[in-house]
C-alpha positions as CSV (number, residue, x, y, z in Angstrom):
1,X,0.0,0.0,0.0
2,X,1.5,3.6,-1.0
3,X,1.9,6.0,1.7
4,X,-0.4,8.6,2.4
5,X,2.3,11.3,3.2
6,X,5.8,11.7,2.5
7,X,6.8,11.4,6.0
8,X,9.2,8.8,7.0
9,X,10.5,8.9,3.1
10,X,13.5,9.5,2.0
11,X,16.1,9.5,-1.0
12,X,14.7,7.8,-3.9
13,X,11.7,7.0,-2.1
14,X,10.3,10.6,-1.6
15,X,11.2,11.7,-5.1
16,X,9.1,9.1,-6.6
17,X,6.6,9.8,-4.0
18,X,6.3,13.5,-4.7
19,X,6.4,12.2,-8.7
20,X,3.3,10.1,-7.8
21,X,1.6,13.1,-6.2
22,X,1.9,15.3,-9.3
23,X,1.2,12.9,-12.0
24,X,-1.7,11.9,-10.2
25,X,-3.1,15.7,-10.2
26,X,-2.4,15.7,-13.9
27,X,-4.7,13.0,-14.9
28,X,-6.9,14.4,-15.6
29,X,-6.0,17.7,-16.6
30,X,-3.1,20.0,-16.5
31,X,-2.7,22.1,-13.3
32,X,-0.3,25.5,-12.8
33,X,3.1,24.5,-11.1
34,X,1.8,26.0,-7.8
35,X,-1.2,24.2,-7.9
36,X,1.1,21.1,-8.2
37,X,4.0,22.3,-5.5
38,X,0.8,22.9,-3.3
39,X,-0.6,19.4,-3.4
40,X,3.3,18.1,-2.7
41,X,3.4,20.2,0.7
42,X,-0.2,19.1,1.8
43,X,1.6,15.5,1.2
44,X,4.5,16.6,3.6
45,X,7.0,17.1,0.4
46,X,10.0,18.9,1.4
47,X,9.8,22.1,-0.9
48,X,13.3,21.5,-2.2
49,X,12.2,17.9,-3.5
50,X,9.4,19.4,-4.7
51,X,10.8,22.1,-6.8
52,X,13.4,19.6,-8.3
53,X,10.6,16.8,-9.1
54,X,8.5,20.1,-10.8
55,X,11.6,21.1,-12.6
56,X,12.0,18.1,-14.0
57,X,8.4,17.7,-15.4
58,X,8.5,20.8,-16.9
59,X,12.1,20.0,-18.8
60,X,9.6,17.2,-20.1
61,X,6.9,19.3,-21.0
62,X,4.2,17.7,-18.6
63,X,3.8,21.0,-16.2
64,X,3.1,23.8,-18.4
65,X,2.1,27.2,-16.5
66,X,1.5,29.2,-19.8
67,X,-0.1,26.0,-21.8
68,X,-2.4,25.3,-18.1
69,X,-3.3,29.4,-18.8
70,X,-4.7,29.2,-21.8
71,X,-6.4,26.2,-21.1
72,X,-8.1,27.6,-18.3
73,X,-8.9,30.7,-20.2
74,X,-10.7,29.2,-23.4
75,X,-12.3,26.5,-20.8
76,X,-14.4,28.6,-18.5
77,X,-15.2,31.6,-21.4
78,X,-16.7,28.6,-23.6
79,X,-18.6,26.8,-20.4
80,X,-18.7,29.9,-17.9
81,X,-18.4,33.1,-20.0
82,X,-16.1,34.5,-18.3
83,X,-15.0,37.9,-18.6
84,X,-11.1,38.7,-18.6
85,X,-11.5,40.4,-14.9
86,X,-12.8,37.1,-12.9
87,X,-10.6,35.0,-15.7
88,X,-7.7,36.8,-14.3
89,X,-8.5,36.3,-10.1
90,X,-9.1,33.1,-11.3
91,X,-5.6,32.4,-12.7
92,X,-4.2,34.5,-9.7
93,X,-5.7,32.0,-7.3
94,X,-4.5,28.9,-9.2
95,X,-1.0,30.1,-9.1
96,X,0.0,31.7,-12.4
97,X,2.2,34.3,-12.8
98,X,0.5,38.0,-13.3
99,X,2.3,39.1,-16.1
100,X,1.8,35.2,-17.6
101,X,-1.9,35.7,-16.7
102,X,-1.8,39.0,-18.4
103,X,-0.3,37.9,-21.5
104,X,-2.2,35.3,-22.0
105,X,-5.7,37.0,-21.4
106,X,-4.3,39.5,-23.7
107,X,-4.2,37.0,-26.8
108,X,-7.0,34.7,-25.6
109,X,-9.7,37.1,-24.9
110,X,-11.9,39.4,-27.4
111,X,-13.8,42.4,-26.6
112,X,-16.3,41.4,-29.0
113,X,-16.8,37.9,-28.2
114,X,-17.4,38.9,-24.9
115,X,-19.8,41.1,-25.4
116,X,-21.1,37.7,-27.5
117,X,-21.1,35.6,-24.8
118,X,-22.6,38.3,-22.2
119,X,-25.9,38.6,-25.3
120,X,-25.7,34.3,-24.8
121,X,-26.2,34.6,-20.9
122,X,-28.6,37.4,-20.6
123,X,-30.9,35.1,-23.4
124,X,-30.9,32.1,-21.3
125,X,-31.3,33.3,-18.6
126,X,-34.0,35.9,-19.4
127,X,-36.7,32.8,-20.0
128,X,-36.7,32.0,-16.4
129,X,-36.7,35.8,-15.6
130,X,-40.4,36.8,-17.9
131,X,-43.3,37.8,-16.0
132,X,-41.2,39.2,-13.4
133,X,-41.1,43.4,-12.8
134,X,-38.6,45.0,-15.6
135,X,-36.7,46.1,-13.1
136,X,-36.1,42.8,-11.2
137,X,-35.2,41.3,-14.7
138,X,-32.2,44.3,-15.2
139,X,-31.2,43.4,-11.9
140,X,-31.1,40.2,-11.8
141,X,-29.1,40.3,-15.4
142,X,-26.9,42.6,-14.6
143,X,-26.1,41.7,-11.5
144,X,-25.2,37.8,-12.9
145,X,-23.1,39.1,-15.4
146,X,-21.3,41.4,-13.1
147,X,-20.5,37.9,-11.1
148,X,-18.8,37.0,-14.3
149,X,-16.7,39.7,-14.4
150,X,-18.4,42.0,-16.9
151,X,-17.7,45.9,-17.0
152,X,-21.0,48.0,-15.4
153,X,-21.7,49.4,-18.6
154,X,-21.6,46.7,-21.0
155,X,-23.9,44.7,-18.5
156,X,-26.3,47.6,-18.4
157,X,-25.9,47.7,-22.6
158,X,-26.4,44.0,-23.3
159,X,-29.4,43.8,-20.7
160,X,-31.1,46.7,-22.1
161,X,-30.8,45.1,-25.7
162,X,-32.1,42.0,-24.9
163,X,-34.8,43.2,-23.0
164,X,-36.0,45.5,-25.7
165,X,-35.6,42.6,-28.5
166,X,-37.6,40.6,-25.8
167,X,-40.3,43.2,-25.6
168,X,-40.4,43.0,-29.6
169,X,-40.6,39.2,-29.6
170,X,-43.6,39.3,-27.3
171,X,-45.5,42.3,-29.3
């Protein structure tokens, strides 16, 4: 039976353990390097075992900060829609870099396709909103898509647009 911590291991042993700790996070998906250093120490890892066993799986290309980034980026735009503010927090709290994060929202995100994505929200969730007072619908809208991490005035903009298209749908 593997050992649940690292304690007691050493040499050989506890590289191979701290190995077995990251390899198992990244089944099934790729994680930041701090996410990975993180789930070592919780394991009792000695940090300077930890940073030579993460060292080594990035020279091999299996822990990937800026490849984890972009990942994370497309992933919760496409299922979440996102905005670039939350999308950045997000990355901050998983361990990437800030200018990495930066970077990367830079080339990954689109002012227009999140203005897109905001129209997409506001639609679905505007069925469950109808038959409620106007102004419980804009502030339930734009308070969702605040959540997400959308400027005030876009909110307010995509809200007022699909209400009004909603209004025409129903006349």
């Amino acid at each position: 039976m593997a050992p649940r911590t690292a304690e007691g291991l050493s040499g050989l042993a506890l590289e191979e353990f701290a190995r077995t700790v990251a390899l198992d996070r990244l089944t099934d998906r790729d994680r930041s390097r701090a996410d990975l250093a993180q789930a070592m120490a919780k394991k009792a890892v000695p940090a300077e075992v930890a940073a030579a066993v993460l060292d080594r799986l990035e020279a091999a290309g299996l822990v990937d900060d800026e490849r984890f980034a972009r990942s994370w980026v497309q992933s919760r735009q496409r299922v979440k829609g996102l905005a670039a503010p939350v999308l950045a927090m997000e990355l901050r709290r998983q361990g990437v870099d800030d200018e990495l994060a930066r970077r990367v929202l830079e080339e990954e995100t689109d002012a227009d396709a999140e203005r897109e994505a905001a129209h997409r929200l506001v639609q679905r969730k505007l069925r469950s909103l109808r038959g409620l007072d106007p102004s419980v619908q804009v502030r339930r809208l734009t308070g969702m898509l605040a959540r997400k991490g959308y400027a005030p005035q876009v909110a307010f903009d995509v809200v007022r647009a699909e209400l009004d298209a909603d209004v025409e749908l129903a006349d």
